[in-house]
Structures are given as C-alpha cells and as structure tokens.
DOVEX-251633 format. One line per field, with one value per residue (C-alpha): residue number from 1; residue in one letter; chain; z, x, y. Coordinates in Angstrom, 1 decimal, m for minus. Layout:
BEGIN
i: c(NUM/...)
aa: c(a/...)
ch: c(A/...)
zz: c(Z/...)
xx: c(X/...)
yy: c(Y/...)
end
This chain:
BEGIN
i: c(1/2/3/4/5/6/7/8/9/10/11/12/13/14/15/16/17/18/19/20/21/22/23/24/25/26/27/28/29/30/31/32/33/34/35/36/37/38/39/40/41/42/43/44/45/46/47/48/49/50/51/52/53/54/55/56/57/58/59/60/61/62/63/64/65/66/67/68/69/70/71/72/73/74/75/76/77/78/79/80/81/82/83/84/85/86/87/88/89/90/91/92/93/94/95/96/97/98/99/100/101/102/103/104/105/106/107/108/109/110/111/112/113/114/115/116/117/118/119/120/121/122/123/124/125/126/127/128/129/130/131/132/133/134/135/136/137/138/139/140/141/142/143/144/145/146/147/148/149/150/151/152/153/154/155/156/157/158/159/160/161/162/163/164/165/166/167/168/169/170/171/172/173/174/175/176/177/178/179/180/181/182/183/184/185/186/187/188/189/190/191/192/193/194/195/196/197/198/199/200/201/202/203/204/205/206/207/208/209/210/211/212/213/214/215/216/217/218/219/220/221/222/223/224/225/226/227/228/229/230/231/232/233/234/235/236/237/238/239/240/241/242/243/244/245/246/247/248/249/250/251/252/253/254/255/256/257/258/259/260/261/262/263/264/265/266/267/268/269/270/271/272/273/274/275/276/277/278/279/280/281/282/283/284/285/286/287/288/289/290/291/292/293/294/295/296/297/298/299/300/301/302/303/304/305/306/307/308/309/310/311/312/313/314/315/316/317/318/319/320/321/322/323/324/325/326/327/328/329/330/331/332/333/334/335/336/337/338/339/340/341/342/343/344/345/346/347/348/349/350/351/352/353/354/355/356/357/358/359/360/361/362/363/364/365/366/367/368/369/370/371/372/373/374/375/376/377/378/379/380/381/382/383/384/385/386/387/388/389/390/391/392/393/394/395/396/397/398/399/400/401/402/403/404/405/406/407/408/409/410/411/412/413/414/415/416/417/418/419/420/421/422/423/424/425/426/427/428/429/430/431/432/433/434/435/436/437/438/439/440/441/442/443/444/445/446/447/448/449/450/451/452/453/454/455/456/457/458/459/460/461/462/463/464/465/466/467/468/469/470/471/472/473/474/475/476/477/478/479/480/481/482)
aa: c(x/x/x/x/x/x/x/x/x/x/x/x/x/x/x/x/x/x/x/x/x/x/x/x/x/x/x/x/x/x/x/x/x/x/x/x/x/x/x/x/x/x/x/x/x/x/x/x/x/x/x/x/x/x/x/x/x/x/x/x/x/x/x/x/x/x/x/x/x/x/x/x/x/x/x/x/x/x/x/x/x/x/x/x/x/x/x/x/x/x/x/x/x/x/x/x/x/x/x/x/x/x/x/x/x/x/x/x/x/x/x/x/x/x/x/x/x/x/x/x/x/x/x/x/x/x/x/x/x/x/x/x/x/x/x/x/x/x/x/x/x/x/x/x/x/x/x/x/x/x/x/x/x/x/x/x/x/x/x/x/x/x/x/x/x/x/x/x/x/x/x/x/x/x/x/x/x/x/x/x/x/x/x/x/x/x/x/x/x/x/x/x/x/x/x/x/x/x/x/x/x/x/x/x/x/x/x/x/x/x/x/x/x/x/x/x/x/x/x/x/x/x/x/x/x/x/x/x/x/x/x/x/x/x/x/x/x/x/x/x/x/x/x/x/x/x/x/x/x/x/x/x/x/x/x/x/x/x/x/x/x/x/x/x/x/x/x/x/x/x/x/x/x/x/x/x/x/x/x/x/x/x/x/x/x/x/x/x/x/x/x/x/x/x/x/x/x/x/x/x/x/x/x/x/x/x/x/x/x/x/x/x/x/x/x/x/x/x/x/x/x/x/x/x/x/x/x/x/x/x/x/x/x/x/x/x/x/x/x/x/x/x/x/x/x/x/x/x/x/x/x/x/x/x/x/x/x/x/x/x/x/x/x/x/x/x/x/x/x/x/x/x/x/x/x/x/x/x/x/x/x/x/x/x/x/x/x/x/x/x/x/x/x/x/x/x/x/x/x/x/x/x/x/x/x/x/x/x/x/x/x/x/x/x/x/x/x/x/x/x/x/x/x/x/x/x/x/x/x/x/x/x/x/x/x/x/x/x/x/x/x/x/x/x/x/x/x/x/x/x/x/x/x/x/x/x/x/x/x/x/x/x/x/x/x/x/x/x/x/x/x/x/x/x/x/x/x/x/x/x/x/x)
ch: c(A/A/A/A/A/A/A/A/A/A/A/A/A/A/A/A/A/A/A/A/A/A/A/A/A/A/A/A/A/A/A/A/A/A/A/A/A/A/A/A/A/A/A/A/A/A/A/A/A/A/A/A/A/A/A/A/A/A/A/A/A/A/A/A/A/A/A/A/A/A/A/A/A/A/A/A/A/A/A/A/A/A/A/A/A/A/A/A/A/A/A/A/A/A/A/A/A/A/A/A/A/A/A/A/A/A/A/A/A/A/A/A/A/A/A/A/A/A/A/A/A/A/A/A/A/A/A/A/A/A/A/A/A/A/A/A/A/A/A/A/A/A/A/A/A/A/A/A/A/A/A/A/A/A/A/A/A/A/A/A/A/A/A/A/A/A/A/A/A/A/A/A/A/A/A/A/A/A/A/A/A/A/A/A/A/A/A/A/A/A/A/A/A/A/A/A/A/A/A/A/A/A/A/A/A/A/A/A/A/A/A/A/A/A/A/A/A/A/A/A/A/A/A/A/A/A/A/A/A/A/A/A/A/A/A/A/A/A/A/A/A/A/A/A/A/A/A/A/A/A/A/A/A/A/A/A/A/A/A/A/A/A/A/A/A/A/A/A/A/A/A/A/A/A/A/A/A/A/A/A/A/A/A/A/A/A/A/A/A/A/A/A/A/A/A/A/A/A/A/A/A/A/A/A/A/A/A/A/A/A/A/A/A/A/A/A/A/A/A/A/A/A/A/A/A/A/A/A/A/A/A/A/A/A/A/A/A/A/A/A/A/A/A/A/A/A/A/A/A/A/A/A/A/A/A/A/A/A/A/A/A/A/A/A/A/A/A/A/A/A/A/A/A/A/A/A/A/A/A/A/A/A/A/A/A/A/A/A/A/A/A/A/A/A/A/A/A/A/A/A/A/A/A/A/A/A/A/A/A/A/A/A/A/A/A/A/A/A/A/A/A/A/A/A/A/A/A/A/A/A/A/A/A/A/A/A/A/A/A/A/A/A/A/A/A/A/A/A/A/A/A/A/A/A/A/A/A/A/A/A/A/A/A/A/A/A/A/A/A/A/A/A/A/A/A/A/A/A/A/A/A/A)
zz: c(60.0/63.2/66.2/65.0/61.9/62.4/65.1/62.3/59.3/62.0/62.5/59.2/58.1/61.1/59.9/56.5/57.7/59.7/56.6/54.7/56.9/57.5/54.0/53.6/54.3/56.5/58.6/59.7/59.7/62.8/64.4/64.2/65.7/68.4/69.5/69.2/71.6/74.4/73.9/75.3/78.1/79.0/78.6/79.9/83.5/82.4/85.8/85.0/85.5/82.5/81.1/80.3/76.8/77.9/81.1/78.5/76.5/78.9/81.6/78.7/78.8/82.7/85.3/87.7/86.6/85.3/81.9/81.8/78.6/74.8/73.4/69.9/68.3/69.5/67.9/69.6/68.0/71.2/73.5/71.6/71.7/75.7/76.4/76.3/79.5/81.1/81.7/83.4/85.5/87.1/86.6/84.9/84.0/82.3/80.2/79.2/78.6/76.5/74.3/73.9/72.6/70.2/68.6/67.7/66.5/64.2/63.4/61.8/59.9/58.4/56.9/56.3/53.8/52.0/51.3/48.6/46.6/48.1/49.0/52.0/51.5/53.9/57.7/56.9/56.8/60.1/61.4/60.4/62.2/65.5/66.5/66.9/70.7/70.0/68.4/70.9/73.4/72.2/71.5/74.8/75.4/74.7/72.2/68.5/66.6/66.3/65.5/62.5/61.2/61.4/59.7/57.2/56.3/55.7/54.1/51.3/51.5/50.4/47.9/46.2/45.9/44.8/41.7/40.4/42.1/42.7/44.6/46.9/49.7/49.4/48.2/51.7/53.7/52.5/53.4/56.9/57.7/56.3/58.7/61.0/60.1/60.7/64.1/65.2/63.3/61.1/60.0/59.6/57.6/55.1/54.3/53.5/52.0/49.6/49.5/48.6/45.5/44.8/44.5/41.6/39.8/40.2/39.6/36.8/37.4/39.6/40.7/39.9/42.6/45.0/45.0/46.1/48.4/50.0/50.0/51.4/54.1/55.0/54.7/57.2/59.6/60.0/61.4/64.7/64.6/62.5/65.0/68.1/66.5/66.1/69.4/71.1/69.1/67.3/63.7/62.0/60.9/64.3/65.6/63.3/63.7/67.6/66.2/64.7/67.4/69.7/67.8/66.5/62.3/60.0/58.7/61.4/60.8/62.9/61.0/63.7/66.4/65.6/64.4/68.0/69.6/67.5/70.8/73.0/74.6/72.9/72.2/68.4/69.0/65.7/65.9/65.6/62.7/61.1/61.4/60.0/57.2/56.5/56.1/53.5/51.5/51.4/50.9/47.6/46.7/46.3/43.9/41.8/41.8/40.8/37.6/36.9/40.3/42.9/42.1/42.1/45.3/46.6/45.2/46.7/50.1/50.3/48.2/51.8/54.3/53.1/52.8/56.5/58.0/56.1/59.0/61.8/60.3/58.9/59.6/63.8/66.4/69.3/68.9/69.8/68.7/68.2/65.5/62.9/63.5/60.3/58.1/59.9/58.9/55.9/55.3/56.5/53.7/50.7/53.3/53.3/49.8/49.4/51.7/49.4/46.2/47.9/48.2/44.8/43.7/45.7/44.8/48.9/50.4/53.4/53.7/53.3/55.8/58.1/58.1/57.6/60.7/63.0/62.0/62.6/66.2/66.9/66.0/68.1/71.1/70.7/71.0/74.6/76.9/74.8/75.7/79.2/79.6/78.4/79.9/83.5/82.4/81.8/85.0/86.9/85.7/85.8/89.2/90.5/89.4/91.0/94.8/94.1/93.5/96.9/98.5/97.6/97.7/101.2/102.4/101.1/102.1/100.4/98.8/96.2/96.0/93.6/93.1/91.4/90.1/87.9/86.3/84.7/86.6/84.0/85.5/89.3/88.5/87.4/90.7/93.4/92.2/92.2/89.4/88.7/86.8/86.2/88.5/87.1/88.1/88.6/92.3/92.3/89.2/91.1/94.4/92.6/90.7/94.5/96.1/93.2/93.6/97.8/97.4/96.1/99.1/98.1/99.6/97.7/97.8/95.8/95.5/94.2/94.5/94.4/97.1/98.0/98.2/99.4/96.1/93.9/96.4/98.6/102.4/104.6/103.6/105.9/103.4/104.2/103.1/100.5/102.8/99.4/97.2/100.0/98.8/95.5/97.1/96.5/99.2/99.7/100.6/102.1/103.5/107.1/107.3/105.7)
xx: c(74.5/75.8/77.0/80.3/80.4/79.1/81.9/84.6/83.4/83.4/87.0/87.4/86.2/88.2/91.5/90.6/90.0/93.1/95.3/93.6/94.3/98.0/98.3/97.6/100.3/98.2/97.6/101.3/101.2/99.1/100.7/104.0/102.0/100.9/103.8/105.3/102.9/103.4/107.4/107.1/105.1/107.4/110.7/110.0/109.7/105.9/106.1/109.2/108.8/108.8/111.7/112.1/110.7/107.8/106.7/107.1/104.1/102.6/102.5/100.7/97.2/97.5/95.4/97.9/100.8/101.4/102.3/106.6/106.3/106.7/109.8/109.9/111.5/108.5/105.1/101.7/101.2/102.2/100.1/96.8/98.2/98.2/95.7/93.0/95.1/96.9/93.7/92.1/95.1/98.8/99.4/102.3/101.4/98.4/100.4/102.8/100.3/98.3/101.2/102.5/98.9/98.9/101.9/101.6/98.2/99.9/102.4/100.1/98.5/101.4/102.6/99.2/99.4/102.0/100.4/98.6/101.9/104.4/103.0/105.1/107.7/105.1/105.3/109.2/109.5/107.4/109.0/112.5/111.3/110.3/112.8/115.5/115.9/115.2/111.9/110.7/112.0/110.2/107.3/105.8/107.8/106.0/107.6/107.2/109.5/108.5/104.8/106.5/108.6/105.3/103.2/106.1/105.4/101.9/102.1/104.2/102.3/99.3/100.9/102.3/98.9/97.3/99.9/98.2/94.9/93.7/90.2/89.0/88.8/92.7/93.7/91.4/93.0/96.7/95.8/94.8/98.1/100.1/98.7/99.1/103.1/102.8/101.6/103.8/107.0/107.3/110.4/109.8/106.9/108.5/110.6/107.7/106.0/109.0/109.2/105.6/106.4/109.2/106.9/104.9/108.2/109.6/106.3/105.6/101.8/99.8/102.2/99.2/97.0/99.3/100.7/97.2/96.7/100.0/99.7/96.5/97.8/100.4/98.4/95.8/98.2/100.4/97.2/97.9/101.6/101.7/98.8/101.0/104.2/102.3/100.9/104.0/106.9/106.6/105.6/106.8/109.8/111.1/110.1/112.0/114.7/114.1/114.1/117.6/119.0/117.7/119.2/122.4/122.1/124.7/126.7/127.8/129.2/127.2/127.6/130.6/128.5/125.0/127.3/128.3/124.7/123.4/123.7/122.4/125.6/129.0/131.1/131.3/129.6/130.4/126.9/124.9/126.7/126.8/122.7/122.5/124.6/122.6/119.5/121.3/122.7/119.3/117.6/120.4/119.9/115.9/116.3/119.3/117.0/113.8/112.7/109.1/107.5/108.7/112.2/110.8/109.1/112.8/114.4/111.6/111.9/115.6/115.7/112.6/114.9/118.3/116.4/115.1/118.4/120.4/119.3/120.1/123.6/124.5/122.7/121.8/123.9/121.8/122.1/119.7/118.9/115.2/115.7/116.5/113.5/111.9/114.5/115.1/111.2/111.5/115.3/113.2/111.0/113.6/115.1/111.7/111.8/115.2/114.3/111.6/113.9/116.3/113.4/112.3/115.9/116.0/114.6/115.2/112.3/112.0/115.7/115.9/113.1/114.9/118.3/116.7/114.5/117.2/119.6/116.4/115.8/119.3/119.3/116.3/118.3/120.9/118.5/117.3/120.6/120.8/117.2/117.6/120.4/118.8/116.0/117.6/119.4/115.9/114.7/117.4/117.3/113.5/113.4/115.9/113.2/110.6/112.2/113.1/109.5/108.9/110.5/109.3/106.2/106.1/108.0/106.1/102.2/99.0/99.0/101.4/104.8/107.9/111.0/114.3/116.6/119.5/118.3/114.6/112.4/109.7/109.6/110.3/107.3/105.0/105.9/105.4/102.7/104.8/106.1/109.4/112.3/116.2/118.3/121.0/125.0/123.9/123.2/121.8/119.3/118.5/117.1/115.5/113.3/113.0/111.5/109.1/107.5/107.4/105.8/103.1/102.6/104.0/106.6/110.0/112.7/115.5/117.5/121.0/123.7/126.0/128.9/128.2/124.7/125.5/127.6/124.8/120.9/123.3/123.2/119.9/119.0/118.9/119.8/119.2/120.3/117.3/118.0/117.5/119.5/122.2/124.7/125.2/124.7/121.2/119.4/116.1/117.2/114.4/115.0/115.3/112.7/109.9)
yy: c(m89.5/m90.4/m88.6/m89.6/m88.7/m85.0/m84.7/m86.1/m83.6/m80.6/m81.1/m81.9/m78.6/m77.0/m78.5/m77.3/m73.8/m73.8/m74.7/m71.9/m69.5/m70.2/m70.1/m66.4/m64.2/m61.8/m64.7/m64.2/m60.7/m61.1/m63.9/m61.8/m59.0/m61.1/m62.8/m59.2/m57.7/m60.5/m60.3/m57.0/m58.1/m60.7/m59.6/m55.8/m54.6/m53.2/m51.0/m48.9/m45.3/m42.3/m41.1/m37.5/m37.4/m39.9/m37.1/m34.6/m36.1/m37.6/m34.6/m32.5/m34.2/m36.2/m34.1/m35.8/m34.1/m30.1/m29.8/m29.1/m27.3/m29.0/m27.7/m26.5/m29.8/m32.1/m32.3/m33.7/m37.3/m39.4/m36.9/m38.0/m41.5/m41.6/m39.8/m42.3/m43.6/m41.0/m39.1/m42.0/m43.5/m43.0/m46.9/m47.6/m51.1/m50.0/m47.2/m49.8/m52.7/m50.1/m49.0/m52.6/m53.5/m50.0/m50.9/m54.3/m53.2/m50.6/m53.4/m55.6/m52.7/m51.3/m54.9/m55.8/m53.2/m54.3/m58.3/m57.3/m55.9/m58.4/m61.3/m63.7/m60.7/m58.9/m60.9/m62.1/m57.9/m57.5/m60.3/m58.8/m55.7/m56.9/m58.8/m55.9/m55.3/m51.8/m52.2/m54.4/m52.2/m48.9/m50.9/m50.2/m46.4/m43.6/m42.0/m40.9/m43.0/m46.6/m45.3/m42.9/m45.9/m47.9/m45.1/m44.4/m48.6/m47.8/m44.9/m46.1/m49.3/m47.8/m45.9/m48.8/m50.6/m47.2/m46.7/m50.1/m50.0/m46.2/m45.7/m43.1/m44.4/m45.6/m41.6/m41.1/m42.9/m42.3/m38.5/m39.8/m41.7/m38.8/m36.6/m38.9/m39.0/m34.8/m34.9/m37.8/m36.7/m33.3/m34.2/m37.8/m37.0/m35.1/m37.6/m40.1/m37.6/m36.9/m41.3/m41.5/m39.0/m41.2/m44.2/m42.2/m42.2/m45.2/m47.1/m45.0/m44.5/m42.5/m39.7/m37.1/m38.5/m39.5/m35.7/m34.4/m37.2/m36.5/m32.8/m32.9/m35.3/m32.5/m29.7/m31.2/m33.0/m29.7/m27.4/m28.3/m27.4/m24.4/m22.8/m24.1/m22.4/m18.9/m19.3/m20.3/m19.5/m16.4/m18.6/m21.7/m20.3/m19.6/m22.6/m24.1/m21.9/m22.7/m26.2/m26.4/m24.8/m27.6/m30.5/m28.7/m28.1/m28.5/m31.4/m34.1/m37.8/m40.1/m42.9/m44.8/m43.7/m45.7/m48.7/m48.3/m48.4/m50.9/m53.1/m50.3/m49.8/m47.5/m50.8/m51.8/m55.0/m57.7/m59.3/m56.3/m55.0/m58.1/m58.3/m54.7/m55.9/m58.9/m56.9/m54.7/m57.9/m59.2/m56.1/m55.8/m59.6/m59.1/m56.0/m58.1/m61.4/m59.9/m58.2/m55.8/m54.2/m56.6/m54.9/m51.5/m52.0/m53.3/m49.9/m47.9/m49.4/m48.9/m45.4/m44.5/m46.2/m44.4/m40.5/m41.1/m42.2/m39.1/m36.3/m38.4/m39.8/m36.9/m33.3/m33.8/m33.6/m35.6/m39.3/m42.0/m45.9/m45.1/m42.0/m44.5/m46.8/m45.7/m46.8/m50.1/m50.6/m49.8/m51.6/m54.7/m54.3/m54.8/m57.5/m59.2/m59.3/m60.6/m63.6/m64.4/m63.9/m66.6/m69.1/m68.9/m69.6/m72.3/m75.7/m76.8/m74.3/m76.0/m76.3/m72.8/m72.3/m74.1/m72.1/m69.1/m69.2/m70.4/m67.8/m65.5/m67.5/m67.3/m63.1/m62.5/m64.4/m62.3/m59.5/m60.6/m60.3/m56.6/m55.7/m56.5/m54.5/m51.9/m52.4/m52.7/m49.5/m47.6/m49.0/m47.8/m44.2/m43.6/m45.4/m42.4/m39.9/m42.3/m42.2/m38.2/m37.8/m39.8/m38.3/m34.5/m35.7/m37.0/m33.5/m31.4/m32.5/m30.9/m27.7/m26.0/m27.2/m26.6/m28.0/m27.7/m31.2/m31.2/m34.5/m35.7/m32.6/m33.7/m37.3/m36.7/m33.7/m36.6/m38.9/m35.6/m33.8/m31.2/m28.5/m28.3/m27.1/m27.9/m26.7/m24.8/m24.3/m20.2/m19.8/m16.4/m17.2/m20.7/m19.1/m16.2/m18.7/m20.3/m16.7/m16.2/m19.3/m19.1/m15.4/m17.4/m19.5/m22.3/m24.8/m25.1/m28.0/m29.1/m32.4/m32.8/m35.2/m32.2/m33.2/m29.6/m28.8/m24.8/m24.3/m24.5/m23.5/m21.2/m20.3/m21.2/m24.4/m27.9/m31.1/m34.4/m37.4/m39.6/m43.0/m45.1/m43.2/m41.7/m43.8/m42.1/m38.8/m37.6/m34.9/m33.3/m29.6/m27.2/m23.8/m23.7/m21.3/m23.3)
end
C-alpha cells in the first residue's frame, strides 16, 4: 500500500472516529463545559477583586490575610475549594482562572450523570444551564451556590441511575456527593437529600438503599459543622437558632422580587421572564409528551427544582440571584427533556434544531449586555475595597495594624494586610475597640465617606482625602497622635 493510501485510510478512520464521538451525548456534555469554561474567561474581568462573602471564605485558609470570622449561616465547602490556591497565591487571575476551570469541571460531571438516564436530554440541560448570565457569572466567584445546584444535579443524577442499576460503588459515591452538598450548603443539602428520597418514590424502586446512602452522606458530610457549632456556637441548635436570626425566618413573599432580578438589576425586565417561562413550558411539555421513566425523571426534576426554590421565595428574608441556582439546574433538567420531547414529535429535526438553537443563541446574547453590567457593577464595588486597602496599607507600613470601614472590612482586610472590623454609627463603642487594639502596639486607621468624619471616630483624628476615590468622599483617618 502506498504512501497515499495509508495517509487516506488514517483520515478515514479519523473522520470515522470524529462522527462517533459527536454522536454520544457526553461528547456534548464536554463541549458545553468547555465552551462554558472559556465564556467566563472572555466575557469576565478575571482580575476583579473579592466581594465580602468571597474574603469571608477565602480569608479563612489564605496566610495572606486574617481570618474575619465565619458567621453561623455559612458552612466550609468553598474554603476547601480555594484553598489549593489561596494558600499558594494573592493573584486574582489565578483564583478566578481556577474557579472557572472547577466549575465547568463540575459542570460536565453533574450532566454527565444524567446521559445514561436521559440521553441528548442531558447537554441541551447543561446547555440550558450555562447560558444564564448568572451562571456564567458565578461560575468563576467563590461562592457556594452554583457548586450546590451542580452537586444537587449529580446527586439526583446518580440516584436515578441507581433506582434501575444499584451497585456499590454508585451507593459510594452518592454518599460522597451528599456530603459534599453538606459542607457546601446545609440547607441546600437537605433539600436534595429529601429530592433523592423523592426519586425512591416516584421511580418506585430502590428507596431502601438510597435512604442509607443518603443518610450516610448526611451523617458524614455534617461532622465538620456539627463539631464547629459546639465549638463556636454553643451547639447545633443555636447555631441554627443564630442561623435564622441571620437570614430573618418566617414566611416572606419573594416571588415579585427575583422576577425583578432575573436581569441582575430591580427592573421587571420582559425577556428574562419570558426565558424563565420557557424553561417551565418546556419542562411541563416533556412530562405531558412522555410516558414510563422519562416522565418520572421530568416530575422528579421539577418536584427537586420547586422544594429548593420554596426557602428563598418564601421563608428568607435576604435576596440574591445566585440562591436559586439549584433550581435553575435542576428546572433545566425537565426543560432538557422537553426539548427532546419536541424533537421526537417532530418529523422536521433539523428544522427544529435550527429554531431551537437560534432562539438558544439569541437568549445567551441577551445574557451578555446583562452580565457585563453586572459584571462592571462587581468590579466597581470590589475595586473600592481594593484602593481602601491601598491605601491602609501604604499608611500604615510593617508591623500590626487595624482598621475600621463601614463597607466590605473582610475585602479591604484581604487587600492591607490588615485586620479589620465594621465601623459602627456608636462613637464611644467605635474608639473603644480603637484603644484596645493601640494598647497592643499596633497602628489604627479608619476610612469613611462619612461627610463628617468626627461624628462617627470622634475628636483627635487627622482625615485625608483617598485622591482616587475623593470624589465620592472616601478618607483615611489616623489619630493625630500616631
């Protein structure tokens, strides 16, 4: 055989190969994942600054920073998550590169799962998912709740295969993500734990071993926070008492207030409801068009997505996009499946291809002017505490410093070196946290964009202007007698 026609029957086989693997729906569980991982990178500023939840986590295991204190409502998860960086590095690019590359990772795992059960429903889900602005957005942010929606996927994933296929290893490993779920989310987790029971039922098989399983996942996955709450908090029932009190208990009607941030903003924007409200007629046009487990896995997806949205719409009073990530996931799931019910009813497929991925190309375009504001927003904020720090920093030299800010201590802590605390409207209580801290030898500021600096830090202090922040007011106070 000539030269020729070895070259030929190599590409041949590559072509071959290539057609294969596009054929499998995992194939485009990864490519989603990948093009998920680089939108991040593109469209985000990868060198913006922490936030105040993100310092919080990420303060607890950086030797660059002192810990600010978890409060009672947070668990440990997304501390173990950035550690692996934050221990080695201050760089902000690298934190965010990191995180972007860990959740489209965790991405592609958690729909992976579900290929097995639901076939091409599986990447038209994940792609569902990480198109929304606020995915894409917290894909790279360290916090706990796109890596809870992501594990709640899994999790229920895993238990749907296992109701037909039970092994060990797969009762394992559902343990393992469950008590992964507790030490990103308590709360979160409960849920999915009470969703993976509910899987049992609906599927009508399995609902002995996927009790232990789950249970076992808890009990293991909740160490960590019930030894923290007696260490800390008194017990677990204080801590969630302590808890409550934090996010405000009892009944509250959040539901006109997410429509309103669907587009990151407080306007009632028509697009972004009308995509929410796509993804529930399709996710209700899958479980009408199909009959035996594909429509059980639709009700089970939707019956998951509805329990984890009812705390934050209506038994919470703080309000935030990312808290309903979970049942966006899992809403994407039954949406998946309701794209796939419209193909097969369908004799046009590739006509239905067609419309549906422009309307998905012209969704996700919608989705880029809302995550650059948002974005620019984040940026703007976290850049604040970045020039505060700066600035402290820069004042106050080697040795120990502390400092008082009535806005994002745990950020502008990270960017001095300093520790720091909120500064309060009581002056007296103010300066005597200021005299503790100099008896220990240690130099004290404060910055405010108080018009009056004297009202709240009192008498004997010399404030000067922050030149890049002067117009909106900001100062770096010191006593005169430091």
């Amino acid at each position: 055989m000539d030269a020729g026609a070895i070259t030929s029957t190599r590409a041949d086989k590559s072509v071959t190969w290539l057609g294969n693997w596009l054929r499998r729906p995992e194939s485009w569980v990864l490519v989603v994942a990948v093009v998920y991982g680089l939108a991040q990178l593109l469209v985000l500023d990868s060198r913006r600054f922490l936030t105040w939840d993100e310092a919080v986590y990420v303060a607890e295991v950086s030797p660059f920073a002192d810990a600010v204190g978890m409060g009672a409502h947070r668990a440990r998860g997304i501390t173990y998550l950035v550690a692996p960086v934050t221990m080695l590095t201050e760089s902000m690019p690298a934190l965010r590169v990191y995180l972007a590359i860990a959740s489209s990772a965790a991405l592609f795992g958690a729909f992976f799962v579900w290929c097995r059960s639901i076939g091409w429903a599986a990447p038209t889900a994940a792609a569902l998912f990480a198109s929304s602005w606020i995915t894409l957005f917290y894909g790279s942010a360290a916090y706990p709740n796109l890596y809870s929606a992501l594990l709640a996927v899994a999790v229920l994933g895993l238990a749907w295969l296992i109701t037909t296929s039970p092994n060990r290893s797969r009762l394992l490993l559902l343990s393992a993500l469950v008590a992964a779920t507790v030490l990103v989310r308590p709360l979160d987790a409960a849920l999915v734990a009470v969703s993976v029971l509910i899987t049992g039922v609906v599927a009508g098989q399995g609902l002995p071993a996927l009790s232990v399983a789950t249970a076992s996942g808890v009990a293991v996955g909740a160490v960590p926070w019930v030894v923290e709450s007696w260490a800390r908090f008194g017990g677990p029932l204080q801590r969630l008492e302590i808890s409550g009190e934090t996010v405000g208990g009892g009944l509250h009607n959040n539901l006109q207030d997410y429509l309103r941030l669907l587009d990151g903003t407080a306007m009632l924007n028509v697009v972004a409801v009308a995509s929410l409200g796509a993804l529930v007629i399709l996710g209700l046009l899958g479980f009408a068009s199909y009959d035996g487990r594909s429509r059980r896995a639709s009700l089970v997806s939707m019956m998951a997505s509805a329990l984890l949205a009812a705390p934050y719409l209506f038994a919470t009073e703080p309000l935030a996009q990312r808290f309903l990530l979970p049942a966006l996931a899992l809403l994407c799931l039954a949406s998946g499946l309701g794209v796939t019910a419209v193909f097969a009813r369908l004799g046009d497929r590739r006509g239905v291809a067609i419309v549906l991925t422009g309307v998905l190309v012209l969704v996700s375009l919608w989705n880029v002017p809302a995550i650059r504001a948002w974005d620019d927003r984040q940026v703007g904020n976290t850049e604040t505490a970045r020039t505060l720090g700066d600035a402290i920093e820069m004042e106050a030299g080697p040795g120990s410093c502390f400092f008082l800010s009535p806005s994002n201590h745990p950020a502008i802590a990270i960017a001095s070196g300093c520790r720091g605390a909120g500064l309060g409207v009581d002056v007296e209580d103010n300066r005597r946290r200021i005299e503790s801290v100099r008896s220990e030898g240690a130099r004290v500021f404060v910055v405010t964009n108080s018009v009056d600096p004297g009202v709240i830090v009192g008498d004997g202090w010399i404030c000067r202007p922050i030149p890049s922040l002067a117009e909106r007011g900001w100062q770096l106070c010191a006593p005169a007698d430091q």
